[in-house]
C-alpha positions, -999 to +999 in steps of 0.1 A: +356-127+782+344-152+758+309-154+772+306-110+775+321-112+737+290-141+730+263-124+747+270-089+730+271-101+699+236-120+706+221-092+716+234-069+685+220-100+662+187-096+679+186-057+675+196-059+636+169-085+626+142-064+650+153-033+629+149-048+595+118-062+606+103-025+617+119-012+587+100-035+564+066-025+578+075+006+572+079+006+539+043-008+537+011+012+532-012+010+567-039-012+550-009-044+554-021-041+593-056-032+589-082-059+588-105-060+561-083-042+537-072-067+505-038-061+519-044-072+550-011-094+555-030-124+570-046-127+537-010-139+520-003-156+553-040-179+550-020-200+519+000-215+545-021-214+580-026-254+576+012-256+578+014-244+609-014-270+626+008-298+625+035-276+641+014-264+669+003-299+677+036-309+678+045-277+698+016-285+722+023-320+729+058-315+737+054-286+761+028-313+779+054-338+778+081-320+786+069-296+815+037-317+830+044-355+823+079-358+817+078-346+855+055-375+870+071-403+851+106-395+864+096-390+899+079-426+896+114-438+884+132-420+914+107-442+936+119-476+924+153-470+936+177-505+934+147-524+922+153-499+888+190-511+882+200-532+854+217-569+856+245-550+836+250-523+813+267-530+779+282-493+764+288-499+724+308-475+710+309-478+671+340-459+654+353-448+621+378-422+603+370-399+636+402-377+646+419-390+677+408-359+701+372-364+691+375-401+698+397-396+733+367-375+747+340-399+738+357-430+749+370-409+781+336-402+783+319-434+782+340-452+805+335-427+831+303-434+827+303-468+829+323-464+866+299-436+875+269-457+872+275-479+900+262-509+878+285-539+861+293-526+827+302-537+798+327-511+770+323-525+737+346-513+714+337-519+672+364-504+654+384-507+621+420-492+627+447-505+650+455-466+663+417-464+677+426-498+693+460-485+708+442-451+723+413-472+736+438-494+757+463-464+767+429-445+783+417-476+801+448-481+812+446-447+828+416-443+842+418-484+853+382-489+862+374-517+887+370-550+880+328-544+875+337-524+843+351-546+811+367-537+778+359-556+753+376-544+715+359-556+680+378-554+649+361-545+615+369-541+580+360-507+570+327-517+555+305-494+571+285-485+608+260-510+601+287-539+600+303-523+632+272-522+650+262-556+634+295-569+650+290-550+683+260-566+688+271-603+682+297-599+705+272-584+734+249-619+722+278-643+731+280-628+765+246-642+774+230-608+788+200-615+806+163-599+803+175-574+830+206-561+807+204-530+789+225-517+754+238-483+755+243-470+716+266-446+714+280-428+679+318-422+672+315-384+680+296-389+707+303-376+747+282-392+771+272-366+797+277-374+829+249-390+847+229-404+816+228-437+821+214-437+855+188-413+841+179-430+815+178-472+826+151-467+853+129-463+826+130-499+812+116-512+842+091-488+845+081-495+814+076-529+805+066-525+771+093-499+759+122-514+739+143-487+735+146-446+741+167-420+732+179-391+748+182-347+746+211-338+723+234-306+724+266-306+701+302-283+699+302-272+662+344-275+650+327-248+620+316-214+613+290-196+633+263-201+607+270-239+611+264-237+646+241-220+651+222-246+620+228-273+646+215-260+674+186-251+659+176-284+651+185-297+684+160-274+697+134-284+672+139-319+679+138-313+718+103-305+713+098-329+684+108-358+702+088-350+731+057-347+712+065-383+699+066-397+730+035-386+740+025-412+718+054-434+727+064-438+692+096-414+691+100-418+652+144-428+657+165-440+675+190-415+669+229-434+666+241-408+688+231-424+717+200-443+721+192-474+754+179-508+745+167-540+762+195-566+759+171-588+746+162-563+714+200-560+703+206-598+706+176-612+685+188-625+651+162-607+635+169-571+648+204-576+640+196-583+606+173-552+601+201-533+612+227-549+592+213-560+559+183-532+556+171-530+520+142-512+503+127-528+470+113-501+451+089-504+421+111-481+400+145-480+413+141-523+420+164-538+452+192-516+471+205-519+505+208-495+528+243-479+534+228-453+559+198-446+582+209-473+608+187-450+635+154-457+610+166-489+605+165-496+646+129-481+647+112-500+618+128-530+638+112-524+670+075-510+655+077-545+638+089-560+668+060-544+692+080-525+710+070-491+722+096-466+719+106-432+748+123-405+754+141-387+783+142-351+779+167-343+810+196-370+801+218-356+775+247-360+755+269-337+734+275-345+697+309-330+685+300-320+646+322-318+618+309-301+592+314-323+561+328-296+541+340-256+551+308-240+527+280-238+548+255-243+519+276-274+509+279-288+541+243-285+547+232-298+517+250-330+522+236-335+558+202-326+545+208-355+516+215-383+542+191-372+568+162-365+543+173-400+527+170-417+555+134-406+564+118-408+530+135-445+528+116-454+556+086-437+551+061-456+530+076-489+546+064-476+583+032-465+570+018-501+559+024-511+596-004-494+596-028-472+620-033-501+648+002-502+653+017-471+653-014-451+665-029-423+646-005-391+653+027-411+645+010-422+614+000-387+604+036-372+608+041-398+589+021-389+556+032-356+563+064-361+556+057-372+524+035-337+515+054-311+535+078-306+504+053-292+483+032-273+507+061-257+523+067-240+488+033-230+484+036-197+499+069-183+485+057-198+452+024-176+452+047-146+468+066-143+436+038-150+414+015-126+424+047-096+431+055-100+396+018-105+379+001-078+403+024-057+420+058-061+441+037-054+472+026-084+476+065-098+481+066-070+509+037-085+528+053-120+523+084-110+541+071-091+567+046-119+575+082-147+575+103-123+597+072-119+621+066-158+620+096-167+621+103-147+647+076-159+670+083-198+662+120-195+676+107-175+704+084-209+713+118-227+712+125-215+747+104-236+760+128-264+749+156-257+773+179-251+743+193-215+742+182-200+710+203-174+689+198-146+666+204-164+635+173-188+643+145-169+626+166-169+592+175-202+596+143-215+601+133-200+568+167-215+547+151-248+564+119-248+551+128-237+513+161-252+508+151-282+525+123-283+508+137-284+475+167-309+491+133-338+499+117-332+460+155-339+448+159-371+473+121-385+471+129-397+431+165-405+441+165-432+467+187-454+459+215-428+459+230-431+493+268-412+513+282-410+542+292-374+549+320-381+570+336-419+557+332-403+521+319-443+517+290-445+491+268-475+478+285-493+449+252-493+424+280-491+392+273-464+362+272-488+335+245-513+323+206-507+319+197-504+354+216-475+363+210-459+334+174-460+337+172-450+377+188-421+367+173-409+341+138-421+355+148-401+385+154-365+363+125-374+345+100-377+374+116-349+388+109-326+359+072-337+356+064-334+391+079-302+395+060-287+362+025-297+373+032-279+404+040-250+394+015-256+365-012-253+391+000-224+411+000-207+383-035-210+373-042-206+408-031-173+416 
């Protein structure tokens, strides 16, 4: 019933946004479709056209990943049979201030997974209260895996993932895993699929040089529609994302939902450090640490390191998201803070590895992270502009040439294997403006730093000259930057 109730209303979603699209070109004179005309809606649409390159590279390369070479390399893992399997598998499961259902499915989940996979195994458990301690024991107990599979639990003080991972990993180092031993990563909210780790570990030995991957990601969204149907939109974009990445095998995080690494990565001292004591010294905003962005943190590590990075599109796991607040605008602005943090953190850092190391595409995606926030505003900029200088037409054409676009880009999603909804196209668009604007607030605020679920921020203090001046340097180069922008577009249209 709930699936007849879904698809129905999917399909009236689709009709509605189809209707207002026809309805708009309506309204239209025929020159918008004619070519030649000065209306002719791919004139509005040219301001933007270089946007979409990098987007259909990306597209391109991880439809040839995905559907052509994806293919061959895991049929060459399926060949290598036992000679594939690890010395042992080490499953570390990093927990905080998650409700007890959401952490008795992933921790049911993971040790399932650890007897499934037929390999010695390892549960690490780095946690902070004593009630996530007394479920973990009361489901092993249950489920009493054999004598292969091992519990091991890891108190913390509340001081954040990166000390719980920090911790995790000591505790993997004193157990002395060999070269052949592999790290399984796994978030809080996190439910391992079942048959991921056995998809995912042949790979290490197939690839020598690869020090860690990551896998596909769907989620369950405890929220409104609109939230989840956010979320699975970006899971779809990232399918292909990631994918396109790998071509390159520089996959750009290693997501903290659940990412595979060599033993011998996790246990060096100066990994561990990277991810526990991360830091960014910043000509304006001077020395911080890093309170979030372990995943970045993890992939700086290995580029510096000279490891090559994967990713297996057909192992999976399924995120359970809690929206950090009920507002869908709120919540999403407060994801978009952390993620876009993270990123822009790690940006100009990653780029003075420079072009030998991390290859040319990776370093162009890249520098385009640090541009897209302006040209992604170009358009609607101009759109408004010229509507209210020339004539309201022109905002007509703009919309008509977003719904179409928009349209056709979720349409490409398909090809990701993620189901795509009627909300997408809309979506896609509150992505590119709103997040847009969300990067320009973040870029000239990096040292400002939360956790969306602990509620845990970075102590900086609000007194004395330093904060003082970081924030009001911040508002300052905000302001000016913004001004000359629109300075330009101005005089340009």
């Amino acid at each position: 019933m709930n699936r007849l109730l879904r698809t129905f209303n999917n399909i009236t979603g689709w009709l509605v946004y189809l209707t207002i699209l026809l309805a708009l070109a309506t309204l239209l004179p025929k020159t918008v479709l004619t070519p030649g005309s000065r209306h002719f809606i791919l004139l509005i649409g040219a301001v933007g056209m270089w946007r979409y390159s990098i987007g259909i590279i990306h597209y391109l390369r991880g439809v040839f990943f995905l559907h052509l070479l994806f293919p061959r390399h895991r049929r060459r893992a399926l060949a290598l049979g036992d000679a594939a399997a690890p010395s042992r598998v080490y499953l570390l499961v990093t927990s905080f201030r998650i409700d007890a259902g959401t952490t008795g499915l992933v921790y049911g989940s993971v040790i399932d997974e650890a007897v499934a996979c037929g390999y010695p195994a390892v549960v690490v458990a780095s946690i902070v209260e004593l009630a996530d301690e007394m479920l973990i024991r009361a489901l092993w107990r249950r489920k009493a895996p054999p004598s292969r599979v091992r519990l091991v639990v890891v108190r913390i003080p509340g001081t954040g993932k990166r000390d719980g991972l920090a911790y995790g990993f000591r505790a993997i180092s004193r157990d002395l895993p060999d070269e052949d031993a592999v790290v399984a990563v796994v978030d809080g909210d996190t439910v391992l699929d079942p048959g991921v780790v056995q998809r995912t570990v042949p790979f290490f030995r197939l690839f020598p040089s690869v020090g860690a991957l990551t896998t596909n990601e769907f989620c369950e969204v405890r929220g409104s529609y609109l939230m989840a149907q956010w979320h699975r939109l970006r899971f779809a974009q990232r399918q292909i994302a990631m994918c396109s990445m790998a071509l390159s095998w520089r996959v750009l995080t290693m997501t903290g939902r659940m990412s595979l690494f060599r033993a011998v990565v996790v246990t060096d001292p100066g990994f561990i450090d990277d991810v526990e004591n991360d830091a960014l010294d910043h000509w304006r905003l001077g020395h911080f640490r890093f309170l979030t962005g372990d995943d970045k943190s993890s992939w700086f590590s290995l580029m510096r390191l000279g490891w090559d990075t994967y990713y297996v599109p057909d192992a999976s796991v399924t995120t359970v998201e809690h929206p950090p607040d009920p507002g869908f605008v709120p919540a999403s602005r407060q994801l978009m803070f952390r993620w876009y943090g993270n990123s822009l953190r790690q940006n100009s850092r990653a780029l003075k590895l420079g072009v030998q190391r991390l290859g040319l595409f990776a370093s162009y995606v890249l520098l385009d992270q640090r541009i897209s926030m302006w040209t992604s505003l170009l358009a609607p900029i101009i759109a408004v502009i010229a509507s209210v200088r020339y004539s309201i037409l022109y905002f007509l054409i703009y919309l008509l040439w977003i719904g179409s676009t928009r349209l056709l880009l979720v349409l490409l999603l398909i090809a990701s294997g993620h189901r795509v909804g009627p909300a997408f196209p809309v979506l896609l668009y509150y992505n590119q403006i709103f997040g847009s604007l969300m990067k320009i607030y973040v870029f000239f605020r990096l040292d400002r730093q939360s956790w969306t679920r602990q509620k845990t921020r970075l102590a900086t203090g609000n007194t004395g000259f330093r904060p003082w001046f970081n924030r009001w340097s911040s508002r300052a180069l905000t302001f000016a930057a913004s001004s000359v922008f629109l300075f330009l577009l101005l005089n340009l249209v």
